[in-house]
VMD Tcl script that builds the backbone (N, CA, C; Angstrom):
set m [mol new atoms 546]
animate dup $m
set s [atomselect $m all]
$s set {name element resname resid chain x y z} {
  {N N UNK 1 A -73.082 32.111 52.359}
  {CA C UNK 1 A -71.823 32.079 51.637}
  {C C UNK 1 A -71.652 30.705 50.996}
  {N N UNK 2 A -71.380 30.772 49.730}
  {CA C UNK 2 A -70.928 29.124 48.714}
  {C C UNK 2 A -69.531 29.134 49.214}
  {N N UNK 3 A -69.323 27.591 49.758}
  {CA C UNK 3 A -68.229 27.175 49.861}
  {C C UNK 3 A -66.643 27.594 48.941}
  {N N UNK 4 A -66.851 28.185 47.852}
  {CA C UNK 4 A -66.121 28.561 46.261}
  {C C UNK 4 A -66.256 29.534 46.820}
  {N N UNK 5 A -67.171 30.750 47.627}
  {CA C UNK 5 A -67.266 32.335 47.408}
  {C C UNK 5 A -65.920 32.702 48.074}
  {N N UNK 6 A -64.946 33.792 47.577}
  {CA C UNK 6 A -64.080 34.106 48.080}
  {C C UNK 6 A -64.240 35.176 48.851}
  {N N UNK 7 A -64.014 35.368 50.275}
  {CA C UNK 7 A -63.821 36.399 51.093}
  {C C UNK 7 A -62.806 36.638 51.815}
  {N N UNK 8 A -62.808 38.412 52.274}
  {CA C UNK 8 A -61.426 38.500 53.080}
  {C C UNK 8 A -61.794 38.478 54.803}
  {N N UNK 9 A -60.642 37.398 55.008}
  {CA C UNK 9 A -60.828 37.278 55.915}
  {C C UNK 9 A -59.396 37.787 57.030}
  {N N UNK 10 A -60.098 38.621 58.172}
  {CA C UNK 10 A -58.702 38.644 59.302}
  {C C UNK 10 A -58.915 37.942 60.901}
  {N N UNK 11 A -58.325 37.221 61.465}
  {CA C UNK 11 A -58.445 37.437 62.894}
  {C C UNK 11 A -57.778 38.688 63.785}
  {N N UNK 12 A -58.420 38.895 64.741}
  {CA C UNK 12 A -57.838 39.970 65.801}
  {C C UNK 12 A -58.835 39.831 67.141}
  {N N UNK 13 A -58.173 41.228 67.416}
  {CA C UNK 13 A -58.020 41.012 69.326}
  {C C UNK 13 A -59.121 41.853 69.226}
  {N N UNK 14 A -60.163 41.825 69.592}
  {CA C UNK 14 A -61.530 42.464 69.510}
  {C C UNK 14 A -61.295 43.569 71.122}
  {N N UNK 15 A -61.751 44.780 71.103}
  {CA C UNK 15 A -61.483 46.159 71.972}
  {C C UNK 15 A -62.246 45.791 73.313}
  {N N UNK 16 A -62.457 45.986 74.203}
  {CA C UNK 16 A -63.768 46.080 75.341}
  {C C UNK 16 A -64.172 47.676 75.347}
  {N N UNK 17 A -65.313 47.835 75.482}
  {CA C UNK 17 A -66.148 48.884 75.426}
  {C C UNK 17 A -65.095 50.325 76.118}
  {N N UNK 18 A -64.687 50.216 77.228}
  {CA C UNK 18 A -63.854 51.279 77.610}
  {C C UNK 18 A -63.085 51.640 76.543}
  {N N UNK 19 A -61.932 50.508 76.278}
  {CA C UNK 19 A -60.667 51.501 75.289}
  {C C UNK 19 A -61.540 51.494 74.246}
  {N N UNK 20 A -62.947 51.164 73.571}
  {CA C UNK 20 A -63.346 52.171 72.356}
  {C C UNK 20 A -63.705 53.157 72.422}
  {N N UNK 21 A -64.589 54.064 73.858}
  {CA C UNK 21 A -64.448 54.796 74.396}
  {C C UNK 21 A -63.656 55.613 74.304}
  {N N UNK 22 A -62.297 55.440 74.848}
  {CA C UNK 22 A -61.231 56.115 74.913}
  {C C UNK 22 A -60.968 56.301 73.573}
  {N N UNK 23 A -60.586 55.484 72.857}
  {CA C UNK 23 A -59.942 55.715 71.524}
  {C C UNK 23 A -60.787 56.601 70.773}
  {N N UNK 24 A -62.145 56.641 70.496}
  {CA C UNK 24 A -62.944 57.651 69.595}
  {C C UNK 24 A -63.324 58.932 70.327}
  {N N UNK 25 A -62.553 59.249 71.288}
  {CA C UNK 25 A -62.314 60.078 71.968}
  {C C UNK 25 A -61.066 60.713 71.589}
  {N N UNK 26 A -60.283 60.112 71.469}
  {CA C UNK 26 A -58.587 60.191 70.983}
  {C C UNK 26 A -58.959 61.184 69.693}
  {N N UNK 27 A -59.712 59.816 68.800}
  {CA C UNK 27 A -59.390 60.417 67.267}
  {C C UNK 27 A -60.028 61.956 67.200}
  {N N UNK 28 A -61.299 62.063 67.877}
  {CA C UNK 28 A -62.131 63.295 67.743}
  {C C UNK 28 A -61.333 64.091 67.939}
  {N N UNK 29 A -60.407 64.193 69.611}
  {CA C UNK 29 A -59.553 65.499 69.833}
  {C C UNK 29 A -58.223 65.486 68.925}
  {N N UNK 30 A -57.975 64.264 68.655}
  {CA C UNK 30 A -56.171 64.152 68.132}
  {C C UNK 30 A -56.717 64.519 66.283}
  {N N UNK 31 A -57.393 63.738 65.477}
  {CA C UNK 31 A -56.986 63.844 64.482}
  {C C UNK 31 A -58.509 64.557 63.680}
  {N N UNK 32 A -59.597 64.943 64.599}
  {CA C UNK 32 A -60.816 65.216 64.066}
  {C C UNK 32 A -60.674 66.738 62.615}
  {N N UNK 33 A -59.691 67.600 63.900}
  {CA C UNK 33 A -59.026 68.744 62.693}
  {C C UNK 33 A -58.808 68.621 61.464}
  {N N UNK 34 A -58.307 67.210 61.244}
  {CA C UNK 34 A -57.575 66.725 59.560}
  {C C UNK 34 A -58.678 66.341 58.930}
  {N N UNK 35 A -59.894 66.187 59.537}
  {CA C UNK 35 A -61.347 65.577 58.401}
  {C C UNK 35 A -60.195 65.468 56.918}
  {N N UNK 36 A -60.386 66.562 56.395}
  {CA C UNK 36 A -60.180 66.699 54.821}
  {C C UNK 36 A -59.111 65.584 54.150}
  {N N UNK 37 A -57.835 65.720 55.416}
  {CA C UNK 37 A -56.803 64.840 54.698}
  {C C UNK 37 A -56.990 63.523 54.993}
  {N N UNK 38 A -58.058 62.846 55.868}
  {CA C UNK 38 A -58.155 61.547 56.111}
  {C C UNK 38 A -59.501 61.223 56.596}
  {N N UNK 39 A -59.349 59.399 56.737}
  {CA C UNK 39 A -61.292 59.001 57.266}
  {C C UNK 39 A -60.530 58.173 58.604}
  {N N UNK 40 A -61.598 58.713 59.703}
  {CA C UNK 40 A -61.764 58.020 61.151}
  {C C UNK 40 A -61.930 56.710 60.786}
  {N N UNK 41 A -61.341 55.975 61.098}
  {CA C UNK 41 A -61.711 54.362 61.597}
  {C C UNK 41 A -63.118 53.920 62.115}
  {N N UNK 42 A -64.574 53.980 61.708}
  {CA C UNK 42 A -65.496 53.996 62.905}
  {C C UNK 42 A -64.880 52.841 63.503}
  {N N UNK 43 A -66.087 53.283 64.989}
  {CA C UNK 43 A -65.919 52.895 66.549}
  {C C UNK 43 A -65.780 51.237 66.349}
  {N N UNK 44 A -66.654 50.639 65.408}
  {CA C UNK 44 A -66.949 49.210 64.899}
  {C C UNK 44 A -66.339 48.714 64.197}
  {N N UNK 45 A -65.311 49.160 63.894}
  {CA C UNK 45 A -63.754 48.698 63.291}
  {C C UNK 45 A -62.539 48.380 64.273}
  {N N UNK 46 A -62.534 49.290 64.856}
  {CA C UNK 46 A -60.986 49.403 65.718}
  {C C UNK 46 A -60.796 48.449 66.103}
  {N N UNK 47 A -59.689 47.428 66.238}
  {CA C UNK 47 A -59.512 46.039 67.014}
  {C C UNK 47 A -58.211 46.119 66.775}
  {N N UNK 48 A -57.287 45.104 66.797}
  {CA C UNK 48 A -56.096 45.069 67.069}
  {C C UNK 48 A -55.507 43.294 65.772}
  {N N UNK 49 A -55.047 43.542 64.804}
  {CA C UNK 49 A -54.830 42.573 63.784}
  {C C UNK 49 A -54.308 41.125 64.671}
  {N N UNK 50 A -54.143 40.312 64.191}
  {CA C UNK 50 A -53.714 39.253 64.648}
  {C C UNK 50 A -52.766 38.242 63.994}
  {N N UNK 51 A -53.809 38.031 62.534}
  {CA C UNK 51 A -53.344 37.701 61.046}
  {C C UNK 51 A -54.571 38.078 60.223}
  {N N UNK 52 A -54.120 38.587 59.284}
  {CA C UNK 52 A -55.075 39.295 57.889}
  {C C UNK 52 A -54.661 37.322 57.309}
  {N N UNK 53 A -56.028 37.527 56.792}
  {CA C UNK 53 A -55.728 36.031 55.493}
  {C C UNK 53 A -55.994 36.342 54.434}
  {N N UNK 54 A -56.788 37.469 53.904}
  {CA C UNK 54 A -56.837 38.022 52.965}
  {C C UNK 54 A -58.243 37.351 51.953}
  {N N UNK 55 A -58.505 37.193 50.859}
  {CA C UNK 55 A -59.189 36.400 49.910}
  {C C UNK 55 A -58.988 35.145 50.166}
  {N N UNK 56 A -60.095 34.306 50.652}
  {CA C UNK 56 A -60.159 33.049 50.938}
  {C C UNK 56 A -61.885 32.486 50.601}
  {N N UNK 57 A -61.521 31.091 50.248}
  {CA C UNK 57 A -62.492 30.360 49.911}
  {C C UNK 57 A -63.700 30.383 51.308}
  {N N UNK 58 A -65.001 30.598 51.377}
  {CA C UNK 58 A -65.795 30.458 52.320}
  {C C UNK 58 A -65.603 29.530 53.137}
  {N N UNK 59 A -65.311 28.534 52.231}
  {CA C UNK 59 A -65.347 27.014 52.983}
  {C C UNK 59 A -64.128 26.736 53.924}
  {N N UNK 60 A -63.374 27.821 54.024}
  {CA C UNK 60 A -62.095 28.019 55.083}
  {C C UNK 60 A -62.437 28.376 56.625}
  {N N UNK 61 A -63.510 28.816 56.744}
  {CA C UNK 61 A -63.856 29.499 57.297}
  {C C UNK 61 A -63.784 28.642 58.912}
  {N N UNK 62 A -64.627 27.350 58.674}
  {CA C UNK 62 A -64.432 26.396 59.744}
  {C C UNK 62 A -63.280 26.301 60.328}
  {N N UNK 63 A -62.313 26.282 59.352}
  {CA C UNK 63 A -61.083 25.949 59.621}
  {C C UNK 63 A -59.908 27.054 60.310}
  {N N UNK 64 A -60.593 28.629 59.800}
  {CA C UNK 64 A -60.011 29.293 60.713}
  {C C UNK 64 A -60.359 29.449 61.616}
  {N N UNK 65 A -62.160 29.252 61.780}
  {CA C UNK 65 A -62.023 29.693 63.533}
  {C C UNK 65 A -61.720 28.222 64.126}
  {N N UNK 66 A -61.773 27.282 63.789}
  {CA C UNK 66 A -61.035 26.363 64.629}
  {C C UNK 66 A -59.617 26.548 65.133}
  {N N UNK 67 A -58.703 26.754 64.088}
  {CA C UNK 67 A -57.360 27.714 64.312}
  {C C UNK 67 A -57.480 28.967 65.537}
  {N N UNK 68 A -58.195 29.808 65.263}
  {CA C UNK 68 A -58.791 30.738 66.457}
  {C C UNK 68 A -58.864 30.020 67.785}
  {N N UNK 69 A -59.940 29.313 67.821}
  {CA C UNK 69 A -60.612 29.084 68.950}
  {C C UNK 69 A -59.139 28.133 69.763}
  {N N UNK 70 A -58.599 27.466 68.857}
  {CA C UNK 70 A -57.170 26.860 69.743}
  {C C UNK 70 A -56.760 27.518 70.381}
  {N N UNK 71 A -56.169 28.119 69.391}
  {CA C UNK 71 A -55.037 29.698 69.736}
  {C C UNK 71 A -55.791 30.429 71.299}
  {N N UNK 72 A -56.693 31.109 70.840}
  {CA C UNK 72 A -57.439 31.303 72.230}
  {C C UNK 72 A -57.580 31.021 73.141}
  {N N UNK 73 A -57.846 29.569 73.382}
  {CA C UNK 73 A -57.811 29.078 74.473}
  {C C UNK 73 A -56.559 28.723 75.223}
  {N N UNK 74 A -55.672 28.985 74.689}
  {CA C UNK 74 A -54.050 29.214 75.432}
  {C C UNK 74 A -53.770 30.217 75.675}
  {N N UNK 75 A -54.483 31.118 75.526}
  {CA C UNK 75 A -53.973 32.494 75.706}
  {C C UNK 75 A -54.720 32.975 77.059}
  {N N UNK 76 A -54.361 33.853 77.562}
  {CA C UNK 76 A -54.498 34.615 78.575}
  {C C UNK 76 A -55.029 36.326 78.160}
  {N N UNK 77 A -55.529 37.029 78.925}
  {CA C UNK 77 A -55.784 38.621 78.530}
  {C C UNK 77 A -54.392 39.033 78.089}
  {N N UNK 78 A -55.123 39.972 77.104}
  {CA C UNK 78 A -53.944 40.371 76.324}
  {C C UNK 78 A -53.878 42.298 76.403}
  {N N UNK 79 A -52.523 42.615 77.450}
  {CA C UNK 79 A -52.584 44.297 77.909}
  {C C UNK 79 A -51.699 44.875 77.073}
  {N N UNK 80 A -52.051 45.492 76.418}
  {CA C UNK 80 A -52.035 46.739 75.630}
  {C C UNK 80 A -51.719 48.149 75.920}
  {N N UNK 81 A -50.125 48.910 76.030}
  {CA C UNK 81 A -50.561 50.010 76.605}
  {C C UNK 81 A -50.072 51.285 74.990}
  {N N UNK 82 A -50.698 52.046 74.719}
  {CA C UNK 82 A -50.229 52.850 73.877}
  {C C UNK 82 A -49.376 53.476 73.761}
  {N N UNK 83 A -48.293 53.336 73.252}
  {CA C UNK 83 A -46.744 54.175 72.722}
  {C C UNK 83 A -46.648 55.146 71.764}
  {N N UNK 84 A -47.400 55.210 70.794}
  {CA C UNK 84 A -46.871 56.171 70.052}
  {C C UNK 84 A -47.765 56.354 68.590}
  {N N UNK 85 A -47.882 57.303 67.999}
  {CA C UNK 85 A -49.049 57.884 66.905}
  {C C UNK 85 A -47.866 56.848 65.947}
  {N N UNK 86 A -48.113 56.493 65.247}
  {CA C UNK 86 A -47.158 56.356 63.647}
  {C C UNK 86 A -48.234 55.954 62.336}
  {N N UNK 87 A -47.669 56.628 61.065}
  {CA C UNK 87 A -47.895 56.507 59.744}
  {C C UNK 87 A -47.178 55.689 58.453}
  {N N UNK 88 A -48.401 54.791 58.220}
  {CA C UNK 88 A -47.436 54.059 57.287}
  {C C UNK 88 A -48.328 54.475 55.343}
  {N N UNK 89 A -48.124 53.949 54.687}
  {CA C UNK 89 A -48.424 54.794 53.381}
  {C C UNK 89 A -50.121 55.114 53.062}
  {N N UNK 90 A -50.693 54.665 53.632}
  {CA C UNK 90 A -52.125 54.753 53.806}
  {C C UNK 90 A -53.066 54.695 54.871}
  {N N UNK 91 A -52.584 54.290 56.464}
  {CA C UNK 91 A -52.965 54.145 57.716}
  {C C UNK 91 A -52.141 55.009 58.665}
  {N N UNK 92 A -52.551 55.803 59.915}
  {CA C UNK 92 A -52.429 55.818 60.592}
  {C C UNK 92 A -52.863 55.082 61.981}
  {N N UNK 93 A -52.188 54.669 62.814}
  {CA C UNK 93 A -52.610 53.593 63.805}
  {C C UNK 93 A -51.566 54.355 65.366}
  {N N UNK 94 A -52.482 53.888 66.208}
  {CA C UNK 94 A -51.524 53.908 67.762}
  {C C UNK 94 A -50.808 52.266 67.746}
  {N N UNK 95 A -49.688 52.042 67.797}
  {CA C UNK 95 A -48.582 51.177 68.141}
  {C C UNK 95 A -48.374 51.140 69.386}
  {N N UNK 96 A -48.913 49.902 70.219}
  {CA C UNK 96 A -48.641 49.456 71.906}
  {C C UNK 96 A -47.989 48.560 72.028}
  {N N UNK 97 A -47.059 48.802 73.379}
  {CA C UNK 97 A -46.544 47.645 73.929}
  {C C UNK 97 A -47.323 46.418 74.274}
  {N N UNK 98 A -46.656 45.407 74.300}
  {CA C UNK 98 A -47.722 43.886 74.688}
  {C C UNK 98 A -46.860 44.042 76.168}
  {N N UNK 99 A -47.794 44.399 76.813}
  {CA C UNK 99 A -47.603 44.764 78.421}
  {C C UNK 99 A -46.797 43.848 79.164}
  {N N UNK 100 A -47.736 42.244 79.161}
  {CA C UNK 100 A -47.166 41.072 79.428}
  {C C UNK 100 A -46.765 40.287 78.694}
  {N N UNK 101 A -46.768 40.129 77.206}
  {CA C UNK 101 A -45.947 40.175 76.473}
  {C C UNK 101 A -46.890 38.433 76.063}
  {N N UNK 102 A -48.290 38.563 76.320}
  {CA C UNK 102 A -49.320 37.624 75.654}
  {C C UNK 102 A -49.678 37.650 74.773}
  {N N UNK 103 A -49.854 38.899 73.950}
  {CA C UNK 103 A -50.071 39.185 72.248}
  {C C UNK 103 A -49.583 38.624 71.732}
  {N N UNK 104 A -47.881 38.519 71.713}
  {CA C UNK 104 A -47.101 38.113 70.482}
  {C C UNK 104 A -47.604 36.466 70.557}
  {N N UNK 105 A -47.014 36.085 71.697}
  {CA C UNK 105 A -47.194 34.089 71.765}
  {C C UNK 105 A -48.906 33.819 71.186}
  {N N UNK 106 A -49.954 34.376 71.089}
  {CA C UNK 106 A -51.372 34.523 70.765}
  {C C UNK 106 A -50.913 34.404 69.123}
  {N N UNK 107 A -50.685 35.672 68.494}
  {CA C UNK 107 A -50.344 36.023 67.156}
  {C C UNK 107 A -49.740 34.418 66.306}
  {N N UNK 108 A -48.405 34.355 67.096}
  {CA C UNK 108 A -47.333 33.294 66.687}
  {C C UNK 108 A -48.312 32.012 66.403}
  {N N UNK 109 A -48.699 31.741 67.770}
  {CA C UNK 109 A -49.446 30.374 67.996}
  {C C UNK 109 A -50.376 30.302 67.137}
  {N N UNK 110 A -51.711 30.971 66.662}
  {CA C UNK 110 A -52.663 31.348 65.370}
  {C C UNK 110 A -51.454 31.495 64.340}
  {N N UNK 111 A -50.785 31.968 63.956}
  {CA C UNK 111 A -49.917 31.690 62.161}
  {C C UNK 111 A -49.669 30.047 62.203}
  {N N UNK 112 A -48.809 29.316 63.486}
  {CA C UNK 112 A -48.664 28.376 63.339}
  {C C UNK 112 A -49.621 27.133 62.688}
  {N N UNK 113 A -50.496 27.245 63.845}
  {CA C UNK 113 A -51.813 26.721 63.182}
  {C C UNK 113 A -52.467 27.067 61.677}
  {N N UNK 114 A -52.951 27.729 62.045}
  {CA C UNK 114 A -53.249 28.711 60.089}
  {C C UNK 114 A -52.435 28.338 59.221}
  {N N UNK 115 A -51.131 27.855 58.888}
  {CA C UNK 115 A -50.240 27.462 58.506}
  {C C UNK 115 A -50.470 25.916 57.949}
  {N N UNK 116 A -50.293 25.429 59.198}
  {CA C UNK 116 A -50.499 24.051 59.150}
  {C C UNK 116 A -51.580 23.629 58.224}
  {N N UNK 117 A -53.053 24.409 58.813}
  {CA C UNK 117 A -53.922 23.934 58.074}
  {C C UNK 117 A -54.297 24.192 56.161}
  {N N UNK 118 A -53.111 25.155 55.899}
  {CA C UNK 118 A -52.562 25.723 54.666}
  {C C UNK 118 A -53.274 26.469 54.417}
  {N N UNK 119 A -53.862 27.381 55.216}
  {CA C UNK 119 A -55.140 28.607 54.674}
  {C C UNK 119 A -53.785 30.104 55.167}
  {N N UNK 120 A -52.692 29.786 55.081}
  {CA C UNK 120 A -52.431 31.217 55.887}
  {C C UNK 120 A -50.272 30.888 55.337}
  {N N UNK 121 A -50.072 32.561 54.687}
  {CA C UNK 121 A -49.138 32.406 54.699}
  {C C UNK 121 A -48.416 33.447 55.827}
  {N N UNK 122 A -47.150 33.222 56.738}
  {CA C UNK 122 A -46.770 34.108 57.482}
  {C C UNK 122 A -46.094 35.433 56.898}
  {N N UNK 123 A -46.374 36.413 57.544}
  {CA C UNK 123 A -45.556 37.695 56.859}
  {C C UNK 123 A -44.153 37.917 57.567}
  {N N UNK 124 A -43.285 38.052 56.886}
  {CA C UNK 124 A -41.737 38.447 57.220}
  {C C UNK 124 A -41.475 38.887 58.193}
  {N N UNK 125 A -41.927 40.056 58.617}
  {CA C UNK 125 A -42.398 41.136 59.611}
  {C C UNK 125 A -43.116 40.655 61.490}
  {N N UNK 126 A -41.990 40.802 62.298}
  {CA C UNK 126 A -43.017 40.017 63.589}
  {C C UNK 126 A -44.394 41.078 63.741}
  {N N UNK 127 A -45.024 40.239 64.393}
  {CA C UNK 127 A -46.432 40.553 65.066}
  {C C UNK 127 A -46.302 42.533 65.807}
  {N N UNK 128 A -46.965 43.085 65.184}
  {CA C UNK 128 A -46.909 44.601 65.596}
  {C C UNK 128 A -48.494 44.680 66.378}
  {N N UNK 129 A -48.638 45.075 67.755}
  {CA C UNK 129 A -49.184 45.378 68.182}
  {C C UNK 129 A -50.041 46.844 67.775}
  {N N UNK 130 A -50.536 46.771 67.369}
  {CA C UNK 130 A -51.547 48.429 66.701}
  {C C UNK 130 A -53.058 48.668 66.853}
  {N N UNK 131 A -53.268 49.573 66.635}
  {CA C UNK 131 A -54.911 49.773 66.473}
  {C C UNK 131 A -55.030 50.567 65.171}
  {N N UNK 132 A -55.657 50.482 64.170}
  {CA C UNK 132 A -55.459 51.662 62.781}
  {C C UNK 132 A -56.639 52.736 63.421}
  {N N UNK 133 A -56.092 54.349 63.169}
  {CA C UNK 133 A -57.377 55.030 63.830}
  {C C UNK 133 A -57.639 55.760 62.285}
  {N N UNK 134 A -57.644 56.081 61.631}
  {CA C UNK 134 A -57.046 56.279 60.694}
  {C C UNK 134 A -57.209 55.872 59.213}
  {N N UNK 135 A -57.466 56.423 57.828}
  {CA C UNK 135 A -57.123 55.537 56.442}
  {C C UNK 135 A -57.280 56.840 55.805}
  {N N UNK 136 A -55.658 57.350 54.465}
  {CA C UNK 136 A -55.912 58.270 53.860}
  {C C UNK 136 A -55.292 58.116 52.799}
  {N N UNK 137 A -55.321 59.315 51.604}
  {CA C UNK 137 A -54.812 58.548 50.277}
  {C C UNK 137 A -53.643 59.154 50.556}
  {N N UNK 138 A -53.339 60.229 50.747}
  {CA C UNK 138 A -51.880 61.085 51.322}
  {C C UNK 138 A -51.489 60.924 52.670}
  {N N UNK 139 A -50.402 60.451 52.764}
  {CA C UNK 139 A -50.084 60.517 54.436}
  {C C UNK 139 A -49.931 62.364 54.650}
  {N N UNK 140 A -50.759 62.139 55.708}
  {CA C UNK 140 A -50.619 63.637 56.673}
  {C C UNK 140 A -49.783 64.070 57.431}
  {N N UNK 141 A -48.543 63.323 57.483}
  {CA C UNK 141 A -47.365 63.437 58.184}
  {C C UNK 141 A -47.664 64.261 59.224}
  {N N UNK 142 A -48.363 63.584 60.202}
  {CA C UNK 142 A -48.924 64.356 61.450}
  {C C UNK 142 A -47.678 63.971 62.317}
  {N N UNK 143 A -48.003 65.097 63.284}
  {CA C UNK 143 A -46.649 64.777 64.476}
  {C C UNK 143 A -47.580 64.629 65.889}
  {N N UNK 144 A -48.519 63.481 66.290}
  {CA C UNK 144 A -49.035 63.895 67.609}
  {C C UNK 144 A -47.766 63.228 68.499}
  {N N UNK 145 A -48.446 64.024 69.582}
  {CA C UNK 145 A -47.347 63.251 71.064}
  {C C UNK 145 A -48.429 63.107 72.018}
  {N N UNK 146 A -49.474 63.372 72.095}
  {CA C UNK 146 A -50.916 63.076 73.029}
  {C C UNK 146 A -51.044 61.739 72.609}
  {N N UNK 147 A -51.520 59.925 73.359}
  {CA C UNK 147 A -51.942 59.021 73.246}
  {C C UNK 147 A -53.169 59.507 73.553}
  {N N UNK 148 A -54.391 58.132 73.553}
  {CA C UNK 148 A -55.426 57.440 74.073}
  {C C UNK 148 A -55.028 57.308 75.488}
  {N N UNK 149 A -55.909 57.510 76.470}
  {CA C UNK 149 A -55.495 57.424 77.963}
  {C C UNK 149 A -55.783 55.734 78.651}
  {N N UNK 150 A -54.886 54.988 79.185}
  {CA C UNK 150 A -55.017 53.839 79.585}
  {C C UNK 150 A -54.613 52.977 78.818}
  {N N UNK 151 A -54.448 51.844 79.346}
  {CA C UNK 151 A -54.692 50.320 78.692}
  {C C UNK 151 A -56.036 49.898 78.026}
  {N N UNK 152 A -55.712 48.753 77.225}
  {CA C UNK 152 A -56.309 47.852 76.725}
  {C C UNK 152 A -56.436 46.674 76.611}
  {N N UNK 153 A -56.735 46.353 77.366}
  {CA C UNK 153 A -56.816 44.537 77.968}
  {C C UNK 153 A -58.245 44.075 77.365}
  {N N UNK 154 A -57.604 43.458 76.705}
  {CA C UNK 154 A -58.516 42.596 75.365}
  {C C UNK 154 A -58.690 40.575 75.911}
  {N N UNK 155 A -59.748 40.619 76.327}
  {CA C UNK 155 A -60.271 39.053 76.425}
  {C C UNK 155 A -60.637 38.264 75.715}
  {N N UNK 156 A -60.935 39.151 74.698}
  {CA C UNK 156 A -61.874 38.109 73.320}
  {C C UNK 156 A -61.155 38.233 71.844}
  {N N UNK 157 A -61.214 37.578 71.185}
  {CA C UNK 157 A -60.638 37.947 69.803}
  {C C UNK 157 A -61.814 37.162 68.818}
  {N N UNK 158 A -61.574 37.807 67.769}
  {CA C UNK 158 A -62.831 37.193 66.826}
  {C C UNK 158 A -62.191 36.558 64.879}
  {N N UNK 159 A -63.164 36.325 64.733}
  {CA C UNK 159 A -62.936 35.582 62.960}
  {C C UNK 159 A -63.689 37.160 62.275}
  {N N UNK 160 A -63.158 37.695 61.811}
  {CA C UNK 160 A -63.861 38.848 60.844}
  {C C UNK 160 A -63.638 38.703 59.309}
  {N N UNK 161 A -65.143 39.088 58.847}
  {CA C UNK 161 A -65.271 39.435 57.488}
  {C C UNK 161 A -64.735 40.488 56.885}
  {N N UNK 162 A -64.352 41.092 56.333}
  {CA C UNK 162 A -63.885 42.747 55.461}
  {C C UNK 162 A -64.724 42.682 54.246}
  {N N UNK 163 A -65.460 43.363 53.899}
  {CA C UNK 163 A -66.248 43.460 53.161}
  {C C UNK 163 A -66.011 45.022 52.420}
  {N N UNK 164 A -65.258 45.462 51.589}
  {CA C UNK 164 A -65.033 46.571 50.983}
  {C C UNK 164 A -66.197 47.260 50.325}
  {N N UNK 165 A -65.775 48.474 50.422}
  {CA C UNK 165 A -67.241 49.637 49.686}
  {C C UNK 165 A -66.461 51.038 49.316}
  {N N UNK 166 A -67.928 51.477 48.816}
  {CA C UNK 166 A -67.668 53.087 48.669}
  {C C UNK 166 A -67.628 53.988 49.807}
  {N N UNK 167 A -67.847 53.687 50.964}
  {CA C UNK 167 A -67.537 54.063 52.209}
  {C C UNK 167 A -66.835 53.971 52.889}
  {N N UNK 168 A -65.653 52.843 52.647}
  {CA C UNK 168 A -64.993 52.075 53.463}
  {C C UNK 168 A -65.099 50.430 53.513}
  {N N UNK 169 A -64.542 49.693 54.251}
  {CA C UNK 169 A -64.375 48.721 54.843}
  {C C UNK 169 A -65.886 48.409 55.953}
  {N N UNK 170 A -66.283 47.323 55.791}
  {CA C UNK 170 A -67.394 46.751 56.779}
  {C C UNK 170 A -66.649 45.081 57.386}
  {N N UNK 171 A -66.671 45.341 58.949}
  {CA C UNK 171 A -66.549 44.200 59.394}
  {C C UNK 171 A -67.032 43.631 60.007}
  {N N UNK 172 A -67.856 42.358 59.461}
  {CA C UNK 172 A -68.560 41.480 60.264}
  {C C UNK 172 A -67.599 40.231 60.922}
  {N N UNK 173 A -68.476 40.120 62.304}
  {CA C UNK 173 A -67.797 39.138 63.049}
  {C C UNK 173 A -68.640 37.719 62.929}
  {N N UNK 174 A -67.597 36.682 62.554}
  {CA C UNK 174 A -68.492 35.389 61.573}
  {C C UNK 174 A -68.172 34.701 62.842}
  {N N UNK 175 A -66.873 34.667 63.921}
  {CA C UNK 175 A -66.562 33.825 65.141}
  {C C UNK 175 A -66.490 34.841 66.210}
  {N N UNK 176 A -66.835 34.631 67.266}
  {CA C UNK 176 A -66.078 35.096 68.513}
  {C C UNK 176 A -65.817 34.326 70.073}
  {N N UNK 177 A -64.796 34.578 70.452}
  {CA C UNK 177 A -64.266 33.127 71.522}
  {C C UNK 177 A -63.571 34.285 72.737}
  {N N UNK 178 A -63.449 33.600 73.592}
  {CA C UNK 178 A -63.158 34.417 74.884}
  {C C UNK 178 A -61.527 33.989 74.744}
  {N N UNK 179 A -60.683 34.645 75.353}
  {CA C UNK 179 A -59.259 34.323 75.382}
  {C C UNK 179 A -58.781 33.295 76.691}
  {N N UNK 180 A -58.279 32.161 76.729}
  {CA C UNK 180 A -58.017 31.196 78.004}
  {C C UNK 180 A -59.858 30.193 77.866}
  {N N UNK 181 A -60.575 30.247 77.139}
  {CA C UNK 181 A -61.836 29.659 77.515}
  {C C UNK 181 A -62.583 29.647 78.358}
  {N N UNK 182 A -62.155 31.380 78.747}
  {CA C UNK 182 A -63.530 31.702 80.102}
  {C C UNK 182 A -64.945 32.105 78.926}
}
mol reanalyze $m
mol bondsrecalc $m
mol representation Tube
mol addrep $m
């Protein structure tokens, strides 16, 4: 990557192998029926947002996972339990409670930083705990009431690439850091 190349960049709360498990389990029984009106999230997507930064200079890049890796290391596991299916104009996602309520102060603490270092503007909107399972051009105004079974206690969070296509979205992971600095 040239320092000038612009990419999109997000941090988030990277899954542990169980709740991806669970979750592409979810989508198969909960939303596999709708193929036509929508596309599954693959398994190598699902994570949990943190801050989107959107189009950014390569050469940022240091600078966010340094932002990351702070943030991280103050943080503690972050539990996740699933509440509820919801649709917004192009995603469907499961929306969870922050169990112990470590997500949000994680989220906050990364904008702050990101901020500071002027690569990141904050959005209006507090920190929403989600997973997208989900991406369609029509909302399907689905009504599930079945979740994903269990929690999601997330240790690691990462620096991701988004790399757009004719397939979808590709995300490569450019950082990854353990949460608390285990």
């Amino acid at each position: 990557m040239a320092g000038d190349e612009r990419i999109r960049l997000f941090c988030a709360l990277q899954l542990p192998e169980d709740a991806l498990d669970r979750l592409v389990a979810w989508q198969r029984a909960q939303l596999g029926a709708h193929a036509d009106r929508l596309r599954l999230v693959p398994r190598e997507n699902l994570h949990v947002t943190l801050a989107f930064l959107g189009a950014r200079p390569a050469a940022d890049v240091p600078v966010v996972t340094a932002a990351l890796h702070e943030a991280a290391s103050l943080a503690g596991p972050v539990e996740l339990r699933p509440r509820r299916y919801r649709e917004k104009r192009s995603v469907g996602m499961i929306v969870c409670d922050d169990v112990a309520g470590a997500g949000e102060p994680l989220a906050v603490g990364l904008w702050e930083r990101l901020e500071q270092a002027g690569v990141y503007r904050r959005e209006a909107r507090p920190w929403l705990a989600h997973v997208t399972v989900a991406r369609f051009r029509e909302q399907p105004r689905l009504r599930l009431e079945t979740l994903p079974d269990g929690n999601i206690c997330s240790v690691r969070c990462a620096l991701y690439r988004s790399s757009l296509g004719a397939a979808g979205a590709r995300y490569d992971v450019l950082a990854s850091m353990a949460l608390g600095g285990r």
